[in-house]
MARBA-913900 format. One record per residue (C-alpha): residue in three letters; z, y, x; residue number from 0. Coordinates in steps of 0.1 Angstrom, whole numbers, plus 5000, padded with zeros to 4 digits. Last residue first. Layout:
! residues N
+---------+------+------+------+-----+
: residuo :   pz :   py :   px : num :
+---------+------+------+------+-----+
:     ALA :    Z :    Y :    X : NUM :
...
+---------+------+------+------+-----+
END
This chain:
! residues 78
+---------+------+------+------+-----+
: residuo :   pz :   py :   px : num :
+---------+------+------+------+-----+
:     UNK : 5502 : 5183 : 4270 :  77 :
:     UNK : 5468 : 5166 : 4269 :  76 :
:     UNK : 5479 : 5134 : 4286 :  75 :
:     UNK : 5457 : 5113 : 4311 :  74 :
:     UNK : 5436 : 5085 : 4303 :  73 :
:     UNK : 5412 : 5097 : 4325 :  72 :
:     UNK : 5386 : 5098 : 4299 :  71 :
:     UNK : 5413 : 5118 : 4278 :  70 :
:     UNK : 5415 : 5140 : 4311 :  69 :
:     UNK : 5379 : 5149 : 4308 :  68 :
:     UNK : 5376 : 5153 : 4270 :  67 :
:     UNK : 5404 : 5178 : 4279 :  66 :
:     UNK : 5385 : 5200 : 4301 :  65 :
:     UNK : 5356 : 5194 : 4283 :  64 :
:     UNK : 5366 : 5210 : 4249 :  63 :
:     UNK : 5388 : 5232 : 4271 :  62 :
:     UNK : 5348 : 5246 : 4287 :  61 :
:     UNK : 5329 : 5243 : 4253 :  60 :
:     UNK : 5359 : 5268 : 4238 :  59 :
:     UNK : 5358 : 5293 : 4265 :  58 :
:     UNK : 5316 : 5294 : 4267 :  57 :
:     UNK : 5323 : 5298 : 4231 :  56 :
:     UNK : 5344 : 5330 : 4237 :  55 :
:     UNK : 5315 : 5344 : 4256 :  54 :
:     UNK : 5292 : 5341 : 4231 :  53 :
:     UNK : 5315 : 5356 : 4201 :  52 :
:     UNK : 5323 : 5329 : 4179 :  51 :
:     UNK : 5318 : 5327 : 4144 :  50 :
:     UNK : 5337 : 5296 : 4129 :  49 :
:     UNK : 5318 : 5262 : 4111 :  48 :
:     UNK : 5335 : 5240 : 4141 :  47 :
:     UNK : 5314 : 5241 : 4172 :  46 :
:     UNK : 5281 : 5221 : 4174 :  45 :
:     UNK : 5266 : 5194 : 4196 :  44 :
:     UNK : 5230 : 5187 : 4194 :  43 :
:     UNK : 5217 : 5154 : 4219 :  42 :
:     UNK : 5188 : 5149 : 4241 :  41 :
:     UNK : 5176 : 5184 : 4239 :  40 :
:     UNK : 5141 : 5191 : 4246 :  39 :
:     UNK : 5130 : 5196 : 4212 :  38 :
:     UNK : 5158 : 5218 : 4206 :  37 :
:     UNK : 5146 : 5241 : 4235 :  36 :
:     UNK : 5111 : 5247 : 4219 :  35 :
:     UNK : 5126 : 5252 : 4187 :  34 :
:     UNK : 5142 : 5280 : 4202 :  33 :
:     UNK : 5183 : 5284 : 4197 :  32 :
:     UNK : 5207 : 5300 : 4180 :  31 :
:     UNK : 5200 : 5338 : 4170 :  30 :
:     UNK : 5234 : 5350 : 4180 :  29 :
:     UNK : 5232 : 5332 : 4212 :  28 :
:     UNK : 5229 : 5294 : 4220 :  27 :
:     UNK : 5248 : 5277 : 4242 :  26 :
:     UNK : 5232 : 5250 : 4266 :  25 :
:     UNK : 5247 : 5225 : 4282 :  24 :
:     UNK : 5237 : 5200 : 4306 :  23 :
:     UNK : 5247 : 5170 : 4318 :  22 :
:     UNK : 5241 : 5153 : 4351 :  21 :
:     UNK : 5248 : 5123 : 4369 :  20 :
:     UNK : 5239 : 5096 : 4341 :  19 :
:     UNK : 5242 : 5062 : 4354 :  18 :
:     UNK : 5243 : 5042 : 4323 :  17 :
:     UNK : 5282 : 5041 : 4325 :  16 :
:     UNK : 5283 : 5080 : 4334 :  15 :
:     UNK : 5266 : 5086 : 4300 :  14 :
:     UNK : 5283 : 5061 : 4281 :  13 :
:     UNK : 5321 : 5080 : 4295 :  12 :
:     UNK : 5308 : 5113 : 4285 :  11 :
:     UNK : 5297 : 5105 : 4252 :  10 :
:     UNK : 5333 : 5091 : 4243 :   9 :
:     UNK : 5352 : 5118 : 4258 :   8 :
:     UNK : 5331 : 5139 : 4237 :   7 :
:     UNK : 5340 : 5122 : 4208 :   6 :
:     UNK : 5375 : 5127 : 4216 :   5 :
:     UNK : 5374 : 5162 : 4230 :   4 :
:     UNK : 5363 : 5164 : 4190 :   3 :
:     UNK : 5322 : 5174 : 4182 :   2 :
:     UNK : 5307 : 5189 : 4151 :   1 :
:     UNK : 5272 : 5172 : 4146 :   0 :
+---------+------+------+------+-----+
END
């Protein structure tokens, strides 16, 4: 499923109100992922149909959370 900060600010904020403490995520290299490790995922999350290089999608999950983060907070984005 491709995934807004919104969205994300969404799953964050039912996730801490049924007492979830941690979340975890897991990028996937050039390959993806093993089934084995898609089995054990609770939810898929996907970036936007683009090729990133892995590092550069460790960039793009962490402002995707930074700003799901202050939407929770009901802060601005700019």
């Amino acid at each position: 499923m491709p995934w807004t900060p919104r969205k994300l600010s969404v799953q964050i904020e039912h996730l801490s109100g049924t007492g979830q403490d941690e979340i975890l995520f897991v990028i996937g290299g050039a390959f993806g992922l093993s089934e084995a490790v898609l089995e054990r995922a609770n939810e898929r999350l996907s970036l936007p149909k683009k090729e990133y290089p892995h590092q550069l999608a460790r960039i793009v999950v962490m402002e995707r959370l930074y700003r799901a983060f202050r939407m929770s907070l009901g802060e601005p984005l700019w």
